[in-house]
mmCIF file of the N, C-alpha and C atoms, coordinates in Angstrom:
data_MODEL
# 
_entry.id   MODEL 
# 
loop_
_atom_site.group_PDB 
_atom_site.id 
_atom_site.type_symbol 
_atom_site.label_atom_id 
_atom_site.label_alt_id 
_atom_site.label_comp_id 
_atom_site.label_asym_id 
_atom_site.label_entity_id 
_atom_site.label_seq_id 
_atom_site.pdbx_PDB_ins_code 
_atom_site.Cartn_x 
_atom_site.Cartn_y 
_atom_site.Cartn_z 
_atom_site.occupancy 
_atom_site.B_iso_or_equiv 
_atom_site.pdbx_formal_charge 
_atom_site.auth_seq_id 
_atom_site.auth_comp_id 
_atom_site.auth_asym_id 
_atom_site.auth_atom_id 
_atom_site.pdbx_PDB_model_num 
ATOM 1   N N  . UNK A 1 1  ? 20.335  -21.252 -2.546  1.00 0.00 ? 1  UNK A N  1 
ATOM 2   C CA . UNK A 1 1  ? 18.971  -20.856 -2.818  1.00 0.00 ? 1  UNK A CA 1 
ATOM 3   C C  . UNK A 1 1  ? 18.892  -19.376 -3.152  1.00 0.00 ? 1  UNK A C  1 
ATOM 4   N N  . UNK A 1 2  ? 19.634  -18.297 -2.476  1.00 0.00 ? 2  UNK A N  1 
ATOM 5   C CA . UNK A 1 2  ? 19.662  -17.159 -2.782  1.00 0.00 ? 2  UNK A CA 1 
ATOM 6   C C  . UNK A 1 2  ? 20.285  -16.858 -4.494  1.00 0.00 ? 2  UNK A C  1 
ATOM 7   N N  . UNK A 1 3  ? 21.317  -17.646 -4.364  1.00 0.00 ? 3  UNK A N  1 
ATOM 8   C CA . UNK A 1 3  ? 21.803  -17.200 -5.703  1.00 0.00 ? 3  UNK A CA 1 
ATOM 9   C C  . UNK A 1 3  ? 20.993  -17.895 -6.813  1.00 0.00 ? 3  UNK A C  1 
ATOM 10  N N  . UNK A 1 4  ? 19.566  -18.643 -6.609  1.00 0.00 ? 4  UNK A N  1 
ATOM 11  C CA . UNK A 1 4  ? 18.849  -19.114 -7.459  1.00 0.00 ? 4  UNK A CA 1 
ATOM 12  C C  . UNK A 1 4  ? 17.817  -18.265 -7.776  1.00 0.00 ? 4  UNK A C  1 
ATOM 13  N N  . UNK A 1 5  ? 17.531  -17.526 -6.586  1.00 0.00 ? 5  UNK A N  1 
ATOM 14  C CA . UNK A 1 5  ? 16.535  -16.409 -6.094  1.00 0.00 ? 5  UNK A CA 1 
ATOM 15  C C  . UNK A 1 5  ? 17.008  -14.745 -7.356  1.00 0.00 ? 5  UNK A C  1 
ATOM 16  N N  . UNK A 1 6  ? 18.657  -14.645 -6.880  1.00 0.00 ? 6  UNK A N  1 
ATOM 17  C CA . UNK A 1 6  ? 18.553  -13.493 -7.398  1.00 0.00 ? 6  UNK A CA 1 
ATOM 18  C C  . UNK A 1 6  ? 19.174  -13.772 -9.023  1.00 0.00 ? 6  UNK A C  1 
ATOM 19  N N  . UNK A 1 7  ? 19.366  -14.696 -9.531  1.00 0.00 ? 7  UNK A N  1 
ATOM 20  C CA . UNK A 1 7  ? 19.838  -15.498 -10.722 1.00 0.00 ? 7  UNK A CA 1 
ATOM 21  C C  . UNK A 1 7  ? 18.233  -14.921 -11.576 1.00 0.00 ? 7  UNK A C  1 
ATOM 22  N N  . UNK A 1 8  ? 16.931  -15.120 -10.723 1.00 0.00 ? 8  UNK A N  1 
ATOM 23  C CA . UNK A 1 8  ? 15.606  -15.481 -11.581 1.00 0.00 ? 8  UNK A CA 1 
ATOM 24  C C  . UNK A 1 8  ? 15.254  -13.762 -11.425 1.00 0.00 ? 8  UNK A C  1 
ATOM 25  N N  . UNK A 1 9  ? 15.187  -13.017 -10.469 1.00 0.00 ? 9  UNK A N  1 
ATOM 26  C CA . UNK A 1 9  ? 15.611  -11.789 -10.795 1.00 0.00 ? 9  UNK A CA 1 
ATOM 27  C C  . UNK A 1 9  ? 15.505  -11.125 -11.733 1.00 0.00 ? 9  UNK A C  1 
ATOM 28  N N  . UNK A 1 10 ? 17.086  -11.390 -12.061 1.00 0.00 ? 10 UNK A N  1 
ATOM 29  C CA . UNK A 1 10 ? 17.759  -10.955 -13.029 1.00 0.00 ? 10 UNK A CA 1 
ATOM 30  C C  . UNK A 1 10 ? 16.935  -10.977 -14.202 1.00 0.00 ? 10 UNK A C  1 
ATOM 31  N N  . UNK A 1 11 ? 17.214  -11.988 -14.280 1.00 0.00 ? 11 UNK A N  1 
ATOM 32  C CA . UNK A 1 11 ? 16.351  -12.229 -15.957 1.00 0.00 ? 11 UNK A CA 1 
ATOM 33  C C  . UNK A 1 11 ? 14.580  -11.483 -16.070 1.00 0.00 ? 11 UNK A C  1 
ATOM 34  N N  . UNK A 1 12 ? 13.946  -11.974 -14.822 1.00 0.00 ? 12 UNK A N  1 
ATOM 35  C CA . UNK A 1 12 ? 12.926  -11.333 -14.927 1.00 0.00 ? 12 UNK A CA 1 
ATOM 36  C C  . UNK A 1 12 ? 12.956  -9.810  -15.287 1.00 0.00 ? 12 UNK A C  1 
ATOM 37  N N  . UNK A 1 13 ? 13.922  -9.229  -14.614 1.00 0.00 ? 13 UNK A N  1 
ATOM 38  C CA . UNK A 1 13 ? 14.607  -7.609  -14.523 1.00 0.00 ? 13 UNK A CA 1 
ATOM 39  C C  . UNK A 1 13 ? 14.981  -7.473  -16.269 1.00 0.00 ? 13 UNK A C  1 
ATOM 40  N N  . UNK A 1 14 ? 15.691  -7.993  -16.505 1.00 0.00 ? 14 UNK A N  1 
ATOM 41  C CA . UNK A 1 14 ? 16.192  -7.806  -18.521 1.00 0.00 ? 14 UNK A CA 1 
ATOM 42  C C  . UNK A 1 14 ? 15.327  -8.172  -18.966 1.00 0.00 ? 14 UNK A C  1 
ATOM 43  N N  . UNK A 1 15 ? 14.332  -9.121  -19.385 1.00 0.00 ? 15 UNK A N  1 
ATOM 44  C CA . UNK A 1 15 ? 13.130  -9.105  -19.876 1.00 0.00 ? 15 UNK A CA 1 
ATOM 45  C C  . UNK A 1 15 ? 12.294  -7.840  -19.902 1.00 0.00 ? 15 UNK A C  1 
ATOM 46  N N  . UNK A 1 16 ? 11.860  -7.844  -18.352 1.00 0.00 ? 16 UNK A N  1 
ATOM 47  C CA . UNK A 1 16 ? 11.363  -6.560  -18.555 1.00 0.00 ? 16 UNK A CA 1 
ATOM 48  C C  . UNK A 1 16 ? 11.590  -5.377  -18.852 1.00 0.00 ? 16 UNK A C  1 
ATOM 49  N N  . UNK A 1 17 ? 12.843  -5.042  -19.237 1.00 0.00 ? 17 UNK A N  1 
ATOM 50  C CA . UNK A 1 17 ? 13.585  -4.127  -19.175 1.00 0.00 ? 17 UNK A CA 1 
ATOM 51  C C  . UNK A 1 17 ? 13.452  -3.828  -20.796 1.00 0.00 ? 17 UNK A C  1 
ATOM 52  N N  . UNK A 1 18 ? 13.713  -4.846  -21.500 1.00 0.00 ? 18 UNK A N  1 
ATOM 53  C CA . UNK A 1 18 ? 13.350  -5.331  -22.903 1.00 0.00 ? 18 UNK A CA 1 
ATOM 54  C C  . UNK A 1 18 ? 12.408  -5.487  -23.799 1.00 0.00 ? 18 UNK A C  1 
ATOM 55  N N  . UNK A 1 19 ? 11.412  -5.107  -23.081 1.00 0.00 ? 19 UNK A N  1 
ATOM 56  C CA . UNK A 1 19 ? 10.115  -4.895  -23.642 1.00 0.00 ? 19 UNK A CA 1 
ATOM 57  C C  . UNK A 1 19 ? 9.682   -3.358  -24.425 1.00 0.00 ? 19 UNK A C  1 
ATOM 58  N N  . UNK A 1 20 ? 8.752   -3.485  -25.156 1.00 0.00 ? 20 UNK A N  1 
ATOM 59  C CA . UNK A 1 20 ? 8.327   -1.730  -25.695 1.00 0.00 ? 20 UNK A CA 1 
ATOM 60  C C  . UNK A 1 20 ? 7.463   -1.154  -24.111 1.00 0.00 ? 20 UNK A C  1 
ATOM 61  N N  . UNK A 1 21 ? 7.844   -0.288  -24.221 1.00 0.00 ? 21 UNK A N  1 
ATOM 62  C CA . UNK A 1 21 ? 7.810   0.444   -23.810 1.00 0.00 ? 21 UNK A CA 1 
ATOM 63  C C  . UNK A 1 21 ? 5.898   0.643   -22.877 1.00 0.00 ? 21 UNK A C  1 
ATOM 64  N N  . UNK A 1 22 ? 5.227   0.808   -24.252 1.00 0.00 ? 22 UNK A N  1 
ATOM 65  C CA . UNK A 1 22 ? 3.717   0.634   -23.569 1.00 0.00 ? 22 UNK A CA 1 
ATOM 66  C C  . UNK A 1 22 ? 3.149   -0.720  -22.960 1.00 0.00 ? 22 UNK A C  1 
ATOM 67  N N  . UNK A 1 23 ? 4.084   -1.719  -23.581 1.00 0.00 ? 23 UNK A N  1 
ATOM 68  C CA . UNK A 1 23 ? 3.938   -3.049  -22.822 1.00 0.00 ? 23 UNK A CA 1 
ATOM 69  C C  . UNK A 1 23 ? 4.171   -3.098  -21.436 1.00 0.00 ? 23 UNK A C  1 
ATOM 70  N N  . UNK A 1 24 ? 5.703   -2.525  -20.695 1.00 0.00 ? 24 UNK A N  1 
ATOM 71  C CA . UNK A 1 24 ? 6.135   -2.117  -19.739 1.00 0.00 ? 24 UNK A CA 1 
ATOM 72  C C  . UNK A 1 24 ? 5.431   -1.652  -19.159 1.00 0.00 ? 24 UNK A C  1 
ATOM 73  N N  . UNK A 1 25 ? 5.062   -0.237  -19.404 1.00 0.00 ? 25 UNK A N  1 
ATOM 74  C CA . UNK A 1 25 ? 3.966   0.903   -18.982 1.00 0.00 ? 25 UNK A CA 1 
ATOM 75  C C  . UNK A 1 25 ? 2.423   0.048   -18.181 1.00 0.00 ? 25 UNK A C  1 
ATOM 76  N N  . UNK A 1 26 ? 1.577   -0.435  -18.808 1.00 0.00 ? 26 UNK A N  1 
ATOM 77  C CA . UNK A 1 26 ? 1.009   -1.599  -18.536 1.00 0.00 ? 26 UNK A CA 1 
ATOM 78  C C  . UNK A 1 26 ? 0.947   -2.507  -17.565 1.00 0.00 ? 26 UNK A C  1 
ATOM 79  N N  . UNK A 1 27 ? 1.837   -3.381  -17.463 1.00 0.00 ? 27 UNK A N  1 
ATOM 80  C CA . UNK A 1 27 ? 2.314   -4.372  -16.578 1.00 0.00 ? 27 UNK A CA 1 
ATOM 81  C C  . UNK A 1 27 ? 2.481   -3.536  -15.173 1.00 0.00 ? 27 UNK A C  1 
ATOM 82  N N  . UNK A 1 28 ? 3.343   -2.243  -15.360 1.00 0.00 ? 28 UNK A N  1 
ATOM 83  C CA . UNK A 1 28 ? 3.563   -1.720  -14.010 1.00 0.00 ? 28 UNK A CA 1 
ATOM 84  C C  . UNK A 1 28 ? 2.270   -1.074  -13.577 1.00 0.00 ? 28 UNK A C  1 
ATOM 85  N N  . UNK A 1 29 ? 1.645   -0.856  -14.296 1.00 0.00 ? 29 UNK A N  1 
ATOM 86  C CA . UNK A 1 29 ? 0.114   -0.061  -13.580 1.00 0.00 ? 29 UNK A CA 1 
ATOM 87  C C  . UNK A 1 29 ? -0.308  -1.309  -13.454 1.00 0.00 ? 29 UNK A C  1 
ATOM 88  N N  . UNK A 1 30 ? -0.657  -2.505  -14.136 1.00 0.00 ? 30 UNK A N  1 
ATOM 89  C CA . UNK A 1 30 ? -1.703  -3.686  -14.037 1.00 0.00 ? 30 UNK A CA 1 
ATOM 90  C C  . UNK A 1 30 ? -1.149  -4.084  -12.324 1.00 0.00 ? 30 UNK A C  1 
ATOM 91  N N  . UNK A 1 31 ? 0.184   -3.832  -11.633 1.00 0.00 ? 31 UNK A N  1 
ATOM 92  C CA . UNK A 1 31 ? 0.675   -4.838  -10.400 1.00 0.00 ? 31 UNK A CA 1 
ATOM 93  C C  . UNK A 1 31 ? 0.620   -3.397  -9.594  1.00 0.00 ? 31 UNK A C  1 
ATOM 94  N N  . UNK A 1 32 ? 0.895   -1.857  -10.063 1.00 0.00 ? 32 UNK A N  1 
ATOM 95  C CA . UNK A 1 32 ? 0.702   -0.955  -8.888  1.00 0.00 ? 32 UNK A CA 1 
ATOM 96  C C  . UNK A 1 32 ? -0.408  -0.618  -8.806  1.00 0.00 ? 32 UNK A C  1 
ATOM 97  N N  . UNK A 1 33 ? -1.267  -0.560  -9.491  1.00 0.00 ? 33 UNK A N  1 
ATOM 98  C CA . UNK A 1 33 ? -3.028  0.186   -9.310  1.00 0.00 ? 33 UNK A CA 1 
ATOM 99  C C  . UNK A 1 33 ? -3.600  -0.755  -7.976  1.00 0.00 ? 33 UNK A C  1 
ATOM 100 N N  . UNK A 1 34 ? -3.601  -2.128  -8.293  1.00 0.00 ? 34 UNK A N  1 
ATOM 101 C CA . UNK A 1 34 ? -4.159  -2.833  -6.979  1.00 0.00 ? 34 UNK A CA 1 
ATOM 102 C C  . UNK A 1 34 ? -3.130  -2.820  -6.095  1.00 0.00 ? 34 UNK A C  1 
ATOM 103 N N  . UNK A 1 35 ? -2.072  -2.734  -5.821  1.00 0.00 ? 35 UNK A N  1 
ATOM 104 C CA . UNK A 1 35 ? -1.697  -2.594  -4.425  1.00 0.00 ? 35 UNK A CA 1 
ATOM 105 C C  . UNK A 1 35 ? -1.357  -0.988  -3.695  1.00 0.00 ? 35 UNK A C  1 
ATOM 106 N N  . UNK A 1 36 ? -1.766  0.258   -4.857  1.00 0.00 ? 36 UNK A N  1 
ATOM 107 C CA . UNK A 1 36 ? -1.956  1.447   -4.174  1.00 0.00 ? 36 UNK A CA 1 
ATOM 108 C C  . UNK A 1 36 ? -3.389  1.948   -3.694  1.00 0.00 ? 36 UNK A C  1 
ATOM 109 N N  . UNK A 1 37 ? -4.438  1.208   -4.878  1.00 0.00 ? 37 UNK A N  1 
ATOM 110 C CA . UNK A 1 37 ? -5.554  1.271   -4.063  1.00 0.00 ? 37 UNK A CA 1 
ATOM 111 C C  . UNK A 1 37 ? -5.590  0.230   -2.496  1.00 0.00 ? 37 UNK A C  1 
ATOM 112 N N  . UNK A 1 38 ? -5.265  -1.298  -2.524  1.00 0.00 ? 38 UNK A N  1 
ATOM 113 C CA . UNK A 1 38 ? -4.634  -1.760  -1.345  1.00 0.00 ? 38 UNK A CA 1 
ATOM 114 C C  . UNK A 1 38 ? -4.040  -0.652  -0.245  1.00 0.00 ? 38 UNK A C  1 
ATOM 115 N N  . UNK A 1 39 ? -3.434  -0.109  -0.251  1.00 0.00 ? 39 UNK A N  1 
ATOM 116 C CA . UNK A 1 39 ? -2.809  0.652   0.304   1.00 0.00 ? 39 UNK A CA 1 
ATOM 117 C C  . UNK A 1 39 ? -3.262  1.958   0.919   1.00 0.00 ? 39 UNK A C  1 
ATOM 118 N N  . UNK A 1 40 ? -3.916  2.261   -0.031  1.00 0.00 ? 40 UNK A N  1 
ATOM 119 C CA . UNK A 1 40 ? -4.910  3.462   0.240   1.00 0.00 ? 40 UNK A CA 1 
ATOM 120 C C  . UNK A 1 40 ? -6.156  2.663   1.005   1.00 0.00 ? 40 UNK A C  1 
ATOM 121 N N  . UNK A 1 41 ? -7.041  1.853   0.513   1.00 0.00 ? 41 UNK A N  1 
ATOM 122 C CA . UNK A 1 41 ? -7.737  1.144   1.735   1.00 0.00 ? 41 UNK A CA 1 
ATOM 123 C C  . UNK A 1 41 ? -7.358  1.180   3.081   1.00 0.00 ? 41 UNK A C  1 
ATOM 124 N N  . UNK A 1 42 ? -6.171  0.590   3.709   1.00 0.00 ? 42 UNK A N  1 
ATOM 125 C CA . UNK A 1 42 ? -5.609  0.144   4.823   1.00 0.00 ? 42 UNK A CA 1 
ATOM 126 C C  . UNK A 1 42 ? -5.224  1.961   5.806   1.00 0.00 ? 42 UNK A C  1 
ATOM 127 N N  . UNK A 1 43 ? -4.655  2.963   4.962   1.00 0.00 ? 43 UNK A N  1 
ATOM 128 C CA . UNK A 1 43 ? -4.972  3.869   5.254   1.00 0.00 ? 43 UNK A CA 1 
ATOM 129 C C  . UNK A 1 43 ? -6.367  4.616   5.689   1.00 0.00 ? 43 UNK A C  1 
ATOM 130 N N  . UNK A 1 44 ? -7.144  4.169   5.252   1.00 0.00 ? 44 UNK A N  1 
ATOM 131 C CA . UNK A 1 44 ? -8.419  4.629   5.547   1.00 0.00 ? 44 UNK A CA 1 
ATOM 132 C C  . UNK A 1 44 ? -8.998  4.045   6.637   1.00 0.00 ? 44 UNK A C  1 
ATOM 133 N N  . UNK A 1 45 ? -8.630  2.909   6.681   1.00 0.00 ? 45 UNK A N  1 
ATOM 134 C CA . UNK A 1 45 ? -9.537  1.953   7.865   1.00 0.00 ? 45 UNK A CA 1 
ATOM 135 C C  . UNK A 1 45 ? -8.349  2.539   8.901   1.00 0.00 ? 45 UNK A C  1 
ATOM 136 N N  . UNK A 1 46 ? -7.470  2.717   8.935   1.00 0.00 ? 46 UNK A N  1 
ATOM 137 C CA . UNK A 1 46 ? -6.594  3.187   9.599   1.00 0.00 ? 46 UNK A CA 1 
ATOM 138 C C  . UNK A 1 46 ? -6.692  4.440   10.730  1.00 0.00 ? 46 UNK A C  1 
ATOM 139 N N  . UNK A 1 47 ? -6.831  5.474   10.068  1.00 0.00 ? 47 UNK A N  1 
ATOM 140 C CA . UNK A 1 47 ? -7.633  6.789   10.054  1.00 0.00 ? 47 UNK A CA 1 
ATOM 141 C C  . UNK A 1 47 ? -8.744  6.881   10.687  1.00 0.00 ? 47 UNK A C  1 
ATOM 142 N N  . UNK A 1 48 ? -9.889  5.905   9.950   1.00 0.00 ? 48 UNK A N  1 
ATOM 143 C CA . UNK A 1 48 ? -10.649 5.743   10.727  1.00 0.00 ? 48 UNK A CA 1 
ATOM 144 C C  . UNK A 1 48 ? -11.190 5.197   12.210  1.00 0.00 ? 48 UNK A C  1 
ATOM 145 N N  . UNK A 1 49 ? -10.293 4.101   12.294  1.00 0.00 ? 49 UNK A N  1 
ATOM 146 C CA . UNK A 1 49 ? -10.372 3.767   13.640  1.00 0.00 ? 49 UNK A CA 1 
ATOM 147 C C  . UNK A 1 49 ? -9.687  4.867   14.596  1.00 0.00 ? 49 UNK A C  1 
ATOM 148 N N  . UNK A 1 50 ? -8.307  5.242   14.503  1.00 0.00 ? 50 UNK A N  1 
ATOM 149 C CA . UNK A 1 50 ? -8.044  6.449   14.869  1.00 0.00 ? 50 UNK A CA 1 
ATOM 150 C C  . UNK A 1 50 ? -8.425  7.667   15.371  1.00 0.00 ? 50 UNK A C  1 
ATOM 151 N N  . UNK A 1 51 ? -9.728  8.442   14.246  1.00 0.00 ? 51 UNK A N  1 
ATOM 152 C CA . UNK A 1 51 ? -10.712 9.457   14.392  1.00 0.00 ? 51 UNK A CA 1 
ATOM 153 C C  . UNK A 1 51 ? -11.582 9.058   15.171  1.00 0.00 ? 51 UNK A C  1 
ATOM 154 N N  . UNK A 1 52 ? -11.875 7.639   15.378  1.00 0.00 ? 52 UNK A N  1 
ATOM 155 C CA . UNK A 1 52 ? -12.852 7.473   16.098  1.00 0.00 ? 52 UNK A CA 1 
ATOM 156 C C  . UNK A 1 52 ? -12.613 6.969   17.480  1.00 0.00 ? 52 UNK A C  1 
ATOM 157 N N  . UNK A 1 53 ? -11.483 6.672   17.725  1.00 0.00 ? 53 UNK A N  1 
ATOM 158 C CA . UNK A 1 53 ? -10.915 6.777   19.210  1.00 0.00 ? 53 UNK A CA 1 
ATOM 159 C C  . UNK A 1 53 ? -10.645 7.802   19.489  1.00 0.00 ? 53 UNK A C  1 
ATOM 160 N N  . UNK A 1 54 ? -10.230 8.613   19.340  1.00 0.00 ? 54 UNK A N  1 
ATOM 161 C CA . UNK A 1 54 ? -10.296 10.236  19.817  1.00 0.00 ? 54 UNK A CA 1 
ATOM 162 C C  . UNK A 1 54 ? -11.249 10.894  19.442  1.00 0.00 ? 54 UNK A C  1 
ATOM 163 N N  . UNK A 1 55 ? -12.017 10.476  18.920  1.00 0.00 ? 55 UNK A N  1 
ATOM 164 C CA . UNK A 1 55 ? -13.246 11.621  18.971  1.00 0.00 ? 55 UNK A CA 1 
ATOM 165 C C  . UNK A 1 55 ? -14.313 10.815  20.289  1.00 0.00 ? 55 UNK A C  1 
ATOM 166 N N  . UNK A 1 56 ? -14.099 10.013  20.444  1.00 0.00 ? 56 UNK A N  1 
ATOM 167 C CA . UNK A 1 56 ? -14.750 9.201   21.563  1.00 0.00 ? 56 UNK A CA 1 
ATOM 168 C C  . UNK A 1 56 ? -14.441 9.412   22.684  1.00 0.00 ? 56 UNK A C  1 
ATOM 169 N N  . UNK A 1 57 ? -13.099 9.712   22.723  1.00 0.00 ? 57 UNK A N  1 
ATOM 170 C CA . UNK A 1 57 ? -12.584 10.055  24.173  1.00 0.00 ? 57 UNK A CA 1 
ATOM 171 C C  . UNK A 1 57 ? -12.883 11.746  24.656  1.00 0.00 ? 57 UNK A C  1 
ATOM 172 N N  . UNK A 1 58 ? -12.843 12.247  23.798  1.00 0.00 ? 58 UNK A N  1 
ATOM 173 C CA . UNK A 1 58 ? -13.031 14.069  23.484  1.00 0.00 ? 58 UNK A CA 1 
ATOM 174 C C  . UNK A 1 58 ? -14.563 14.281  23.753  1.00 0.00 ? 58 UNK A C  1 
ATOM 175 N N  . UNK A 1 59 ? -15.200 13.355  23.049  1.00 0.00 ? 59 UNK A N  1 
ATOM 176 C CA . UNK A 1 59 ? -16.548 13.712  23.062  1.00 0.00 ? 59 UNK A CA 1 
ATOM 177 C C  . UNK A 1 59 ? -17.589 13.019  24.921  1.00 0.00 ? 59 UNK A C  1 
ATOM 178 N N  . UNK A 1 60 ? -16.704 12.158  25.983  1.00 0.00 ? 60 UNK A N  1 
ATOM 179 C CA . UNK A 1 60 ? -16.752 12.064  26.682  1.00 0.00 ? 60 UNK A CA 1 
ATOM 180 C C  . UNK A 1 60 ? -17.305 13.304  27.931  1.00 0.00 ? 60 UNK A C  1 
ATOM 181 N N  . UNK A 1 61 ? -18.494 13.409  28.968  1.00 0.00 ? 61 UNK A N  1 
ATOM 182 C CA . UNK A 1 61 ? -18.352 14.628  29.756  1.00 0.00 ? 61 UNK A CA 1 
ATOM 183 C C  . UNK A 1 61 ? -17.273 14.392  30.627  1.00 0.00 ? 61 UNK A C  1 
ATOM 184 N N  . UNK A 1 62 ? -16.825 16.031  30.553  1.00 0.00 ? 62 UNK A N  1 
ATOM 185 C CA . UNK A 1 62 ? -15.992 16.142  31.385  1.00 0.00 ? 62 UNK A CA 1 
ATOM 186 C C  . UNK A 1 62 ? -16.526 16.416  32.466  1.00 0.00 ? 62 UNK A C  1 
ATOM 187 N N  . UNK A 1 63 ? -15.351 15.945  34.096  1.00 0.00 ? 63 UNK A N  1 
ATOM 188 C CA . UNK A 1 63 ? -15.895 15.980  35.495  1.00 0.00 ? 63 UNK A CA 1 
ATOM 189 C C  . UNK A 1 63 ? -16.846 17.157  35.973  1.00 0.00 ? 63 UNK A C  1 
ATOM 190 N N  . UNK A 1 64 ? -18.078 17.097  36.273  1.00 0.00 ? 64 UNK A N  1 
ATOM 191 C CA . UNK A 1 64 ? -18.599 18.353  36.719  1.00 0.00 ? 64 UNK A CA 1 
ATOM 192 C C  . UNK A 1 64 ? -17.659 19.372  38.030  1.00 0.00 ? 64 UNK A C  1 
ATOM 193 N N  . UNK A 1 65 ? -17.854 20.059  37.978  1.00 0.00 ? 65 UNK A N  1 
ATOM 194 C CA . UNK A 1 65 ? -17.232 20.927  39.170  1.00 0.00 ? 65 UNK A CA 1 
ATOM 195 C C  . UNK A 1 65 ? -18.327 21.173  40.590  1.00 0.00 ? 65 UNK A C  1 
ATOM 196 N N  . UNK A 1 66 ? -18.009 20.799  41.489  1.00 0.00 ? 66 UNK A N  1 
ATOM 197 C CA . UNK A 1 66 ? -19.305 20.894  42.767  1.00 0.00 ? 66 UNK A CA 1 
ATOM 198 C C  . UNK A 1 66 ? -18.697 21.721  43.351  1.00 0.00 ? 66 UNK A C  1 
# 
């Protein structure tokens, strides 16, 4: 199964490889634009939950002194 796996690869790999150039160009922004904005999303919600557990805990009173 692997060597069927990296057999299809291949070819996918020389095809693309084989193409002009702005065709190429294209294809790789059309499959990286949505998974760096993806990516950048997940960072953010990330961050955010983050900032907002420590700013929650920070923003807590601290023990009075008697």
């Amino acid at each position: 199964m692997l060597d069927g796996l990296t057999d299809w690869w291949d070819r996918v790999e020389l095809w693309l490889a084989q193409l002009w150039f702005p065709v190429q160009f294209v294809l790789v922004v059309a499959v990286l634009a949505p998974l760096c904005l993806g990516v950048a999303w997940l960072i953010d919600r990330v961050v955010d939950r983050l900032s907002g557990w420590f700013r929650s805990a920070r923003d807590e009173d601290p023990p009075s002194r008697s």
